[in-house]
N, C-alpha and C positions, 0 to 999 in steps of 0.2 A: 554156443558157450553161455552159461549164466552171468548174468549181470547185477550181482547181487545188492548194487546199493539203487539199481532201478526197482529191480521188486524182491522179496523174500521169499525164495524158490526152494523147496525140494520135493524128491523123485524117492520110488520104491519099486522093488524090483518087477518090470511089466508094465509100470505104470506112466510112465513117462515124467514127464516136468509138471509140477503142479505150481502155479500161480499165485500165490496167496494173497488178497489183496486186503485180510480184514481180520481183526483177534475173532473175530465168531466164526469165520471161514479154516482158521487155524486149527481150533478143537475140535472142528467136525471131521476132519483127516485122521484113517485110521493109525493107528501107533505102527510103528516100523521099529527095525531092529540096526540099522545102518547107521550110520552116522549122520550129524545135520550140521549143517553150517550158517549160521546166520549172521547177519552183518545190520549195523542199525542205520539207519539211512539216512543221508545225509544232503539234504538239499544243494546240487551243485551253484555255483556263483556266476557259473558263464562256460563256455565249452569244457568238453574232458580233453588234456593235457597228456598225450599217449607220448612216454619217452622211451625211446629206445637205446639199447646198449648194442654197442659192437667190436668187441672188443675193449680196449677202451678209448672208444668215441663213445659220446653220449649226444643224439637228437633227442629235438621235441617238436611235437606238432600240435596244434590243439585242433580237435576236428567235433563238430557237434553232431548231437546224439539222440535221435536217431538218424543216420544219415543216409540222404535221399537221392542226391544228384551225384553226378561223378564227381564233382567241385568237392563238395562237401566229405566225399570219405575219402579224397584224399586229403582232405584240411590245409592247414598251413603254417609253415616251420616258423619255427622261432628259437632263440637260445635260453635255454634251460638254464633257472638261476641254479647259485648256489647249495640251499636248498633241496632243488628237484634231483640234480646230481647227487648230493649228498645220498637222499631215501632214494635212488636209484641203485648206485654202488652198494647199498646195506640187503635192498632186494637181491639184487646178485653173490655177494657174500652170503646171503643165508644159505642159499643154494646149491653154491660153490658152481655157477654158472655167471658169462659173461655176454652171451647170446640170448637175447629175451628182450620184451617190453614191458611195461606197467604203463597202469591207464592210474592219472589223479585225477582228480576231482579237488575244487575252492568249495571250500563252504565255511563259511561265518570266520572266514580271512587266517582259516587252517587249513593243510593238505591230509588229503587220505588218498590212501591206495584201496581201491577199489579192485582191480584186477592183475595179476600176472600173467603171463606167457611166455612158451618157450619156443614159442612158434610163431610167433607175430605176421603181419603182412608188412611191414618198413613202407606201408603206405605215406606216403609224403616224405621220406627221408632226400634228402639228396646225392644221386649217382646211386642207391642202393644197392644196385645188382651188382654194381663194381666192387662196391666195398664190400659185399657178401663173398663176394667171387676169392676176393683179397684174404679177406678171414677164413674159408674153408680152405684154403691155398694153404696156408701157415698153419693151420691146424693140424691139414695132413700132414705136413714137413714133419711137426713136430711128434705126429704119430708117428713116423718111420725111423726118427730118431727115438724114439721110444720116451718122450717127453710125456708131462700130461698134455692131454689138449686143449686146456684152458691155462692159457699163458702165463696169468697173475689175478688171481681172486682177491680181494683185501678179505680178512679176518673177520666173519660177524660181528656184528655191536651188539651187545647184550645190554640191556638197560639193568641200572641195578633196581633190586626190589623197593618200594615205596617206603618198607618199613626203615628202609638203611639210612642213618644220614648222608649224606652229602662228601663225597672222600675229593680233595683235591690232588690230582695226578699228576706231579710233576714230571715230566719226557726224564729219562737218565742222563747226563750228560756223555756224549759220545765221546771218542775218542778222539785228540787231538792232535794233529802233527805238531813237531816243533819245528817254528821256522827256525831256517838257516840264516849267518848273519847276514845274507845278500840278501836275501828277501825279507827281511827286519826292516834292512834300511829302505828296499824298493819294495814294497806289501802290494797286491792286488786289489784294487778296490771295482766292482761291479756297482752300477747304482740305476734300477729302473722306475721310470714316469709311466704312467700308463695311458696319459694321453687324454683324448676322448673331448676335453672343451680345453680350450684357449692355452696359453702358456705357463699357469701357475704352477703345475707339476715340476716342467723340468726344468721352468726358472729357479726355484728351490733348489733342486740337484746340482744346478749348473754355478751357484753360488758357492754350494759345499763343495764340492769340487773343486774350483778356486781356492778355496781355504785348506783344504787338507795338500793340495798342490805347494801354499806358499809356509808349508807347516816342515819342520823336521823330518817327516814320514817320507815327504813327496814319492806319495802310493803312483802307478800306473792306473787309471781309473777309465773305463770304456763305461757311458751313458746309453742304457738300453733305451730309447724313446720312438715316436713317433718321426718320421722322415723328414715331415714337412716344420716339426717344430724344431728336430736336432739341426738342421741345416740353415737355422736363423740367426741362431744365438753364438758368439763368439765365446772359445773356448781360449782356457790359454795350453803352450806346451803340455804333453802329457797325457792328455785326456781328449780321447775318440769316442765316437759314436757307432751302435748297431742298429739299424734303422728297422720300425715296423711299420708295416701297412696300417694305415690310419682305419679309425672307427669313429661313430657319431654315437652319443650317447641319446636317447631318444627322450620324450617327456613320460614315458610311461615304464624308464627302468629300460628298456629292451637298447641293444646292438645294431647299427646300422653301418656298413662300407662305409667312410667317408668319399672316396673316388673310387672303390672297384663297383661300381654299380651294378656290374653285370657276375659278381662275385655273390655266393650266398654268403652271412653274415657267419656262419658257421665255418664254410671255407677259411674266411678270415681267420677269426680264431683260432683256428687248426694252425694257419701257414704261423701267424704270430707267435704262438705255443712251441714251437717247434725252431723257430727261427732261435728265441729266450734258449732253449734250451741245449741247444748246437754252438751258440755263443760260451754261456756259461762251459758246458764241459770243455770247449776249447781252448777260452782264456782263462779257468782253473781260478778263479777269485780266491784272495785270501776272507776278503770280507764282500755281501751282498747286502746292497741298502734299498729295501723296498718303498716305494712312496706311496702311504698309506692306504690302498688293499692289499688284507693280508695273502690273499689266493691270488690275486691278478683282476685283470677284466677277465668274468666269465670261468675263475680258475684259472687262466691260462699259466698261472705258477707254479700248480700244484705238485704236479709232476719233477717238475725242478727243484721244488723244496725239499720234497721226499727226498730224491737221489743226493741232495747235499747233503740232509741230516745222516741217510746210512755210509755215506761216506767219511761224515767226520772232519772233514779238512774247513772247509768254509762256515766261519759265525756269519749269522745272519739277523739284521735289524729290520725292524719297522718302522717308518720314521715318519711321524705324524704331525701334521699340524696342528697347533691351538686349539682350534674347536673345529669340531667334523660335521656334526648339524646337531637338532637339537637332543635331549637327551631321548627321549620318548622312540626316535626315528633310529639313534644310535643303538640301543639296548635291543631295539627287536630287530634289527639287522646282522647285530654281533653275536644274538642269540644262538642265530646258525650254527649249528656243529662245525660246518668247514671252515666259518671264519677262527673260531675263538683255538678251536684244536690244531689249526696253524699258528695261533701265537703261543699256545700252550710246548705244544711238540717239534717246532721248526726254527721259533726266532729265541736268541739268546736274549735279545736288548731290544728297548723302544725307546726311541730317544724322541722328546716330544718337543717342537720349535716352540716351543713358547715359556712362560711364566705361569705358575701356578698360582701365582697370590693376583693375577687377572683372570686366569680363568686355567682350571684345574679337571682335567678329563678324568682321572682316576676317581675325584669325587662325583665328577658331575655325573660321570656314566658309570659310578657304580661298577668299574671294573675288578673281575675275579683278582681273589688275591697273591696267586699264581700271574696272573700279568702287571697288576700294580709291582708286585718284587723287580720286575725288571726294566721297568722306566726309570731312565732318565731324564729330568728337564734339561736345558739346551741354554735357554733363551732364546728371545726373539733375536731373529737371523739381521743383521747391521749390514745395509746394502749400498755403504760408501764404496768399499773394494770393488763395485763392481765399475766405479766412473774407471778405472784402471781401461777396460776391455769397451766397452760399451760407450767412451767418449768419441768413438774414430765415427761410429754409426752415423750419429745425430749432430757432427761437427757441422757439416753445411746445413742442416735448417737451424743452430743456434747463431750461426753466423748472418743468418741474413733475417734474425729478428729485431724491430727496430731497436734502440735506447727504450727503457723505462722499464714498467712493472709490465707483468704477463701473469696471467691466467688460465690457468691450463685446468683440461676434461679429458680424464682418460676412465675408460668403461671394461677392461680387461678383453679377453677376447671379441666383445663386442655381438654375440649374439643375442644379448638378450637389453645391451644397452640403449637400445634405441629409445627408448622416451630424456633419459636423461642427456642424450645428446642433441634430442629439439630442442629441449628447454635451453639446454649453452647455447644453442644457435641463434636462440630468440631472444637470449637476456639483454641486457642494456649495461654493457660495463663501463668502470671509472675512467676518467679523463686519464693519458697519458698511459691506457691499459690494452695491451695486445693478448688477444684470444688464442688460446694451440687447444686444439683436440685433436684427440686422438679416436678413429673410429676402431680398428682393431680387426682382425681378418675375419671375423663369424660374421660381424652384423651383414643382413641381410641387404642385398644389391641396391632394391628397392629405397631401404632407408638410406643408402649412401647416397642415393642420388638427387635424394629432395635435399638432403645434407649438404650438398655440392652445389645445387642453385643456391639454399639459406645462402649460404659462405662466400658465395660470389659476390652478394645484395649488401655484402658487412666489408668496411674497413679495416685493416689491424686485424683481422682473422685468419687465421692459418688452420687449414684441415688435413692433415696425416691420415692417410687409408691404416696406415700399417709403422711400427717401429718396433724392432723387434725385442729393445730392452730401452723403455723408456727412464732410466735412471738420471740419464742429463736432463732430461727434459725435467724431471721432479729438483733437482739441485737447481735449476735455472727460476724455476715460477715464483712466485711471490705468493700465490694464494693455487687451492690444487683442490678441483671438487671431481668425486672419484667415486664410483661402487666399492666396496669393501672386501674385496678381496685381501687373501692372508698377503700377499707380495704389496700389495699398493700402501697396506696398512702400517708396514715395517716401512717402505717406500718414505711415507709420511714424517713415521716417528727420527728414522735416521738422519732425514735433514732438517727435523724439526719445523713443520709447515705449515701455517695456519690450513687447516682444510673440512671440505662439508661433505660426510661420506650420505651419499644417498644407497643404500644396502639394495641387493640382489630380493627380489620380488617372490622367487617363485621358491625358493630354499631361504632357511630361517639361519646357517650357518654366518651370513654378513652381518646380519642385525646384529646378534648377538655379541657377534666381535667388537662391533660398533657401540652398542650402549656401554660395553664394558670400559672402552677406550673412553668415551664420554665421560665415563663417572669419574674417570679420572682426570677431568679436567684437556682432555689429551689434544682433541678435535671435537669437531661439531656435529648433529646427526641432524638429516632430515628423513621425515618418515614417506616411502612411495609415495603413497596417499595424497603428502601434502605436495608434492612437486610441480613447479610448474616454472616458465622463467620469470615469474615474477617474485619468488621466493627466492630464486638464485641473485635475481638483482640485488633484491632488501641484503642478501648476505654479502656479497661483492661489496657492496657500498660500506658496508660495517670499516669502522677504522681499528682493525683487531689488536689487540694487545697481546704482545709476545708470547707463544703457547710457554707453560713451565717446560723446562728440560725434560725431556723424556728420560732421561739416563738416571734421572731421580727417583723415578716411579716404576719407570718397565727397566726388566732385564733384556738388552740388548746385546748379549755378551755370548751367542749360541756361536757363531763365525767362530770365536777364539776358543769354545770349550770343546766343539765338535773334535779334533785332531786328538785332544786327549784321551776324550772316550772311542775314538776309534785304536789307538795306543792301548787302552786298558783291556779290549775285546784281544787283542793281537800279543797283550803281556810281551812289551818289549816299550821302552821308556821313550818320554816324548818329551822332557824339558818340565820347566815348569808348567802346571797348569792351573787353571781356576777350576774352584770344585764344581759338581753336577751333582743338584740334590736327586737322592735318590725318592722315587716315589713311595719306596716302601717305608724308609723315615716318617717321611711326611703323613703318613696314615697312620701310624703309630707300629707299623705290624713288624718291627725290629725291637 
């Protein structure tokens, strides 16, 4: 087979493949009458990226080129972003084929399709034969039923011409049932976390929930999450869980089993995908509230979103936090066709937890003006409601903390907070002052157990492996030095706390929360860099003066607006409500 982004190859009739390796070697070839294909060559970035379609599953393997050993041409699997899936489905749409491979290639931090085929080897796929066996199986069916045999091709994407401007396509709106007035009063609410690090996802969800439960609506709400998270967190009446097989989000972007280790990371996906979407069609949502990815991990959405919008019966939200990361990292992830064209074509609403006069996504990321029309701001989510559920948890360690002031170090899931939880171990706190940290289920074994001798060597210290909604704990402290997460940060402002966010190192998404909190007076920041327990001490010691009331500054008011705007999706009345600035106001584009 030619490989046209390794050499610039063509052939005449008799003549075989010719080689070109050179513009003087090019003009010396006699002219032919055939057609020629040329391709400009594009330095690869690191192995070719062979994705295969079957049906619709989509692998990928990356196997390098030329390969020499057995290892090597079978390569090795990985999950295919966004992205790759996307130019994979558009290769098979052109075709009107769902059977085939493409070979990518990275160069200069762009994808090109280098090769197709309709005949691949599923070298490195996993269980191949099976799932080949499986697909010609249902092919045939469908050929005896006189079906096509290709199941479902998606539609070409035709780019439009360079010369055209720019047309924004808004989805139609679909057709929508009207509820009945039982289901007015009792509405479906679906709400999926996707997991992947610590509890911040479906603490979020598990908050809303709460509040649309103690709201007029009191919807029926099932919490799609992760097993080991939904089986932590106290819910109240009304609201169950569908549990998925956990995943580990990796430092390089890629999907790992959290506990099927002997699971490919693909299987995962699959059983996840599939689990979402057996749910859904069974519990029939009136409303689905995504937490912010708009496709899933991996897509795992995609398919389910689809089938909701041609159905028409379920609005669906995206429901985002504050700030996602920085703008730079935003803009060219969202760039994706699958991301932006699921919010374009799938979600009615985005309802963003935060304030925009802190920090405003539609500006900062330059969102299309097709998705700006459909945010909603919230306000930052007020997480008193939650001592309600979450006081019974942490009743015996607030009972058996002495009298006086406490201090308290919580690090969010704790995998990556291990420096700032030596420095609490280390610091030197105020007379009549008891320590609580919190280590959190990620952090690594290792660090808990140098954590556990410190903590033995210290008076007044108390070390928490794990609390699964540290809210008392926050209402209880006196002073709260904390990474910056979107939950700990609301955590802060709602019981008004003096506290010193030390921001997440490896993602610029905490800083930023953080300075902005700062500027306004709110909390304190210290930068990674500068951390140590001797900086913690200087600030322990500090004799702080009462933070201003946050309620002056941020809007903390998303708990009480949320019930409205799930009311206004559902067009059946909720009582009074407070308003929700629309984001397309705010940019002028009304």
């Amino acid at each position: 087979m030619i490989k046209p982004h390794r050499k610039l190859t063509r052939s005449a009739p008799g003549e075989g493949i010719h080689v070109v390796r050179d513009r003087a070697e090019l003009a010396a070839l006699p002219p032919i009458s055939e057609p020629v294909f040329a391709q400009r060559y594009h330095a690869s970035d690191g192995p070719d990226r062979k994705i295969y379609s079957i049906g619709s599953e989509i692998f990928g393997v990356l196997r390098a080129w030329p390969a020499r050993t057995h290892r090597e041409k079978l390569g090795q699997a990985f999950t295919p972003d966004p992205e790759l899936v996307d130019i994979t489905r558009r290769c098979g749409a052109a075709l009107g084929i769902d059977l085939f491979g493409v070979t990518v290639v990275q160069s200069g931090g762009k994808s090109y399709v280098v090769d197709m085929t309709s005949i691949p080897g599923f070298k490195g796929v996993p269980d191949a034969p099976r799932r080949l066996a499986e697909y010609i199986y249902a092919a045939t069916e469908r050929a005896l039923r006189g079906a096509p045999l290709v199941s479902g091709v998606p539609t070409p994407v035709r780019d439009e011409p360079a010369v055209r401007p720019p047309v924004v396509r808004a989805a139609p709106p679909p057709a929508r049932r009207t509820l009945s007035a039982e289901q007015a009063l009792r509405p479906r609410v679906a709400m999926y976390s996707q997991g992947m690090v610590g509890f911040g996802h479906i603490r979020r969800n598990a908050s809303i929930a709460q509040a649309l439960r103690g709201s007029p609506l009191q919807p029926s709400i099932v919490l799609i999450a992760e097993a080991w998270q939904a089986g932590a967190l106290p819910m109240p009446p009304g609201v169950d869980c569908v549990t998925l097989p956990a995943l580990r989000r990796e430092a390089d972007g890629g999907y790992n089993p959290r506990f099927l280790a002997d699971v490919s990371d693909l299987d995962v996906i699959s059983l996840r995908a599939r689990v979402i979407r057996s749910a859904i069609k069974t519990f029939v949502p009136d409303v689905l509230v995504v937490d912010c990815l708009p496709v899933g991990v991996a897509g795992e959405l995609t398919r389910t979103l689809a089938r909701l919008r041609k159905g028409g019966n379920t609005r669906c939200v995206l429901g985002l936090r504050d700030v996602l990361q920085d703008a730079e990292t935003v803009r060219r992830d969202w760039s994706e066709r699958a991301h932006m064209d699921a919010i374009r074509d799938y979600y009615d609403a985005i309802w963003v937890y935060g304030d925009p006069a802190v920090y405003d996504p539609v500006r900062e990321y330059d969102l299309p003006d097709y998705a700006a029309a459909k945010v909603r701001y919230t306000g930052y989510l007020d997480q008193r409601p939650r001592l309600e559920f979450a006081e019974a948890q942490t009743a015996a360690v607030l009972a058996s903390l002495p009298p006086g002031r406490v201090a308290l170090c919580v690090v969010g899931g704790g995998h990556d907070g291990g420096a700032l939880a030596e420095a609490f171990v280390a610091a030197d706190f105020p007379p009549d002052t008891t320590a609580v940290m919190v280590t959190g289920p990620l952090m690594p074994w290792e660090t808990r157990q140098r954590l556990h001798r410190a903590a033995q060597r210290r008076t007044r210290f108390e070390l928490l492996e794990f609390v699964p909604d540290p809210v008392p704990l926050i209402e209880r402290a006196d002073r709260v030095i904390a990474m910056g997460g979107y939950n700990t940060v609301c955590e802060v402002l709602s019981f008004e706390k003096p506290a010193l966010i030390v921001p997440r190192v490896t993602e610029p998404e905490q800083g930023i929360r953080a300075r902005r909190m700062q500027e306004l007076g709110l909390l304190d920041v210290l930068h990674p860099d500068e951390l140590s327990p001797q900086a913690l001490t200087e600030w322990l010691a500090r004799d702080p003066a009462p933070p201003p009331p946050p309620r002056g500054r941020v809007d903390l008011g998303g708990l009480t607006r949320i019930p409205g705007l799930l009311a206004e999706l559902l067009g059946v009345p909720a009582g009074p409500l407070q308003p929700a600035a629309s984001a397309a106001e705010a940019v002028g584009l009304t």
